[in-house]
C-alpha positions, 0 to 999 in steps of 0.5 A: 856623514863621512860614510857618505863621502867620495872622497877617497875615490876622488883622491885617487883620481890622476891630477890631470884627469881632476876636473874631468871627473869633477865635469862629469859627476856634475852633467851626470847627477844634473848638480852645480858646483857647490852641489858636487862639494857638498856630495863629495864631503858626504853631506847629502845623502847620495840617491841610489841612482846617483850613487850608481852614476858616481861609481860607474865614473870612477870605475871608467879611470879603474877606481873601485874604493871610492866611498868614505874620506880616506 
């Protein structure tokens, strides 16, 4: 499941800049919040356009390794 998981990219992203990229993948991939925690602990299978829309956030704050918890 961890494979799955943008956890890593997410705990690269500036404390300030957190909620503003939680804001964003949520308007983004059309989810609610408990959605997006579950997305990002890695337990539902990203669609391949979701996958494309979460990666193209974190590359925005120049974030590249973002897939897996560590």
């Amino acid at each position: 499941m961890t494979k799955y998981s943008f956890k890593r990219g997410y705990n690269k992203i500036p404390q300030g800049k957190v909620k503003e990229v939680r804001e964003k993948i949520i308007t983004a991939l059309g989810i609610s919040k408990p959605s997006f925690y579950s997305r990002l602990r890695g337990e539902v299978i990203p669609k391949i356009t979701e996958y494309n829309a979460i990666e193209a956030i974190f590359q925005d704050y120049g974030i590249e390794d973002i897939w897996g918890d560590k």
